[in-house]
N, C-alpha and C positions, 0 to 999 in steps of 0.2 A: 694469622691472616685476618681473620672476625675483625681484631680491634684493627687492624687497618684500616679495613674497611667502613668501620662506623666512624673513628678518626676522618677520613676522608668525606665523609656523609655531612656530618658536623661542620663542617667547614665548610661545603660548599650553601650548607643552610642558611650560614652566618653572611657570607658574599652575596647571598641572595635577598638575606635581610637587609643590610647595606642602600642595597643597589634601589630599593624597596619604599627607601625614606622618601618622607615627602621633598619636593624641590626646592622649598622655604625651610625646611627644619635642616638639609643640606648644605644650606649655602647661609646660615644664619650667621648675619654679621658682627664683628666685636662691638662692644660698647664704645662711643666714638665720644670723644674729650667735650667738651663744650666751649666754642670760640667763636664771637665773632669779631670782626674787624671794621671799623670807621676809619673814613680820611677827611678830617675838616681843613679845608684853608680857608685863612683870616689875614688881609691886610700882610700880604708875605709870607706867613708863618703856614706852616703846616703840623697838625696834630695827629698822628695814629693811633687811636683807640683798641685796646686790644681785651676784651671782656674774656675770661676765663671761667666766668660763675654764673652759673645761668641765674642765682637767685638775688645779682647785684641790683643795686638801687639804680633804676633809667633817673629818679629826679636827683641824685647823688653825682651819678655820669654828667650828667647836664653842668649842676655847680661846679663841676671839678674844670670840663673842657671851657666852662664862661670862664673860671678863675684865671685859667690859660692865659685866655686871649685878654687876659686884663693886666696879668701883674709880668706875664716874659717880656712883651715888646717894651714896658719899663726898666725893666732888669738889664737886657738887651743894651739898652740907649742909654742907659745910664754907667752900666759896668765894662760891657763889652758888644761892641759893635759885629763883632767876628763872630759873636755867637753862633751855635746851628741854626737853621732855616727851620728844617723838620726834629718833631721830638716824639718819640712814644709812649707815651702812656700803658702800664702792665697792669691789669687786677687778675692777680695771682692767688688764689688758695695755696697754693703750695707754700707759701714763703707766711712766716711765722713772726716776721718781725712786722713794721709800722708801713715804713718805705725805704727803700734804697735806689740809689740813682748811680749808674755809670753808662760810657760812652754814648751819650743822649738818651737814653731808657730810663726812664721811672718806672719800678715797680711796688705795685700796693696791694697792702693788706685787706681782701674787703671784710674780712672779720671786724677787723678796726675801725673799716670807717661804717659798719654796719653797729655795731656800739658806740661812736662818737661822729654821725652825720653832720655834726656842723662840723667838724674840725677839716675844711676844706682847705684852709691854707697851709697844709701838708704838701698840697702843690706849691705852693708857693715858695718852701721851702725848697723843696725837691730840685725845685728846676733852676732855682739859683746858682744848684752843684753843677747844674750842665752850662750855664753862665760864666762860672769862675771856671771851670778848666783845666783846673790847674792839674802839671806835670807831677809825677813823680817825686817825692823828697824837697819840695817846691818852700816848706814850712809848717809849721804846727798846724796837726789837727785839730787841736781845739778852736786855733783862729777859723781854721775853715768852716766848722761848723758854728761858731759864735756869728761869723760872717753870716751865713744862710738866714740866723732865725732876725740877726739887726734888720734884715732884709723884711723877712718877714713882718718884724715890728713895726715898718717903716710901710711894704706896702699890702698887710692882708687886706684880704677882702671880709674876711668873718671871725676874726680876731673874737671881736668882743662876747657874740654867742657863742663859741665855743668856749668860752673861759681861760682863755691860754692869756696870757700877759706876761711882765717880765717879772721876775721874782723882786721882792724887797732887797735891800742890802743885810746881809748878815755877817757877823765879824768869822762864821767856820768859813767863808767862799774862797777863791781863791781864783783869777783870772783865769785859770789854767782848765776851769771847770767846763768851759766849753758850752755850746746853745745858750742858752737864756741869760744865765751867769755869766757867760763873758758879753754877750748881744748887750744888757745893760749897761756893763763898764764903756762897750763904744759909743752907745749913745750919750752916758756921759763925757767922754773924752771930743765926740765931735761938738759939744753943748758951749766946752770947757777948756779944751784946750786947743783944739786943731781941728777947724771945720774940713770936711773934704778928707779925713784922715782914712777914713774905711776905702774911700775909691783906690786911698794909695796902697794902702794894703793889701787889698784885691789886687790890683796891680803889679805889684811888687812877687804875687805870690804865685800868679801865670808866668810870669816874665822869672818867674826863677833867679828874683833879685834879692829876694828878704835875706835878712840877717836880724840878728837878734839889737843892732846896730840901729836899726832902722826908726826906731821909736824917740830916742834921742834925738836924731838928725830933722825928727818932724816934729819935736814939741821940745826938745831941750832936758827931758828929764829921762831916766832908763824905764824900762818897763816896772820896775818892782817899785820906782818914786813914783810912779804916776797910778799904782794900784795905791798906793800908801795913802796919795794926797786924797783920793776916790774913797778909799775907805773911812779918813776924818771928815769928808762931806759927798754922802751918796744923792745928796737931793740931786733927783733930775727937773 
């Protein structure tokens, strides 16, 4: 009966301690994420800013949403008229990689661009994906991504300081290499053999019309003669 008793003493001691807390040590709140949110509109276009890192670059932000409204309403007018109106912008810690883009969302590494601040025309890349569109099984990924960076070649903004350029020709490449490596083979192919070839491309590859076929039909040579003829003269 004793240890009952003290059992029951101890417990209403503990209830009393409880009850006892201060009102702020009681109700003290989780640690809350760090976000906030921008809506710019420019000339049609809408941007949603979405900051996940409180210690990102405000002059970093700045260049990235100017890039925006410089190189999509290009992109847009030149590739696809259809494009989206509104696009969002992600600075993610979480996410490990550079950038990744799908159903109009960019998301970014601010690691990356907190180690490579001029490298701004990452957007410019990025958003080209939201540009092209393209469906499912549509054509090779490496055109799609060769596509992006020709893009980028054609319109960064900060190309030059950030040191990105298109790689020299070298005899290991192969078209198939995708970004930079293939971006140069289209610049020389719209130089050299068929202006206007990348829109059809692009084209071809929303419209879920490509075939391996296609390269022929718009310059007369297959894809492997016109890397051939590119490899015995890379001059651009």
């Amino acid at each position: 009966m004793r240890n009952k008793k003290i059992g029951s003493l101890l417990a209403a001691a503990a209830i009393s301690a409880i009850h006892c807390l201060p009102a702020s040590a009681a109700k003290q709140p989780l640690e809350q994420k760090f976000h906030t949110k921008d809506s710019i509109v420019k000339n049609g276009y809408t941007l949603i800013f979405i900051n996940e890192d409180s210690a990102f670059s405000m002059v970093t932000k700045q260049k990235m949403v100017d890039a925006f409204f410089t190189v999509y309403p290009k992109e847009a007018a030149r590739y696809n008229k259809a494009t989206l109106k509104t696009v969002t912008f992600v600075i993610d810690p979480s996410y490990d990689g550079v950038a990744a883009t799908g159903d109009g969302v960019a998301r970014y590494n601010p690691i990356w661009l907190l180690k490579h601040p001029e490298d701004i025309d990452v957007v410019t890349h990025e958003v080209m994906h939201i540009v092209q569109a393209y469906p499912d099984d549509a054509g090779p990924g490496w055109l799609t991504e060769g596509i992006a960076d020709y893009v980028r070649y054609d319109y960064g903004v900060n190309n030059a300081a950030a040191k990105w350029a298109l790689p020299a020709f070298a005899p290991t490449q192969h078209y198939d290499n995708a970004y930079r490596i293939t971006a140069r083979f289209l610049v020389w192919l719209e130089k050299n053999k068929k202006a206007g070839i990348v829109q059809t491309l692009d084209k071809s590859m929303r419209t879920k019309t490509y075939t391996p076929e296609i390269w022929k039909k718009l310059t007369g040579s297959t894809l492997d003669e016109l890397w051939d003829a590119y490899a015995k003269q890379p001059a651009l």
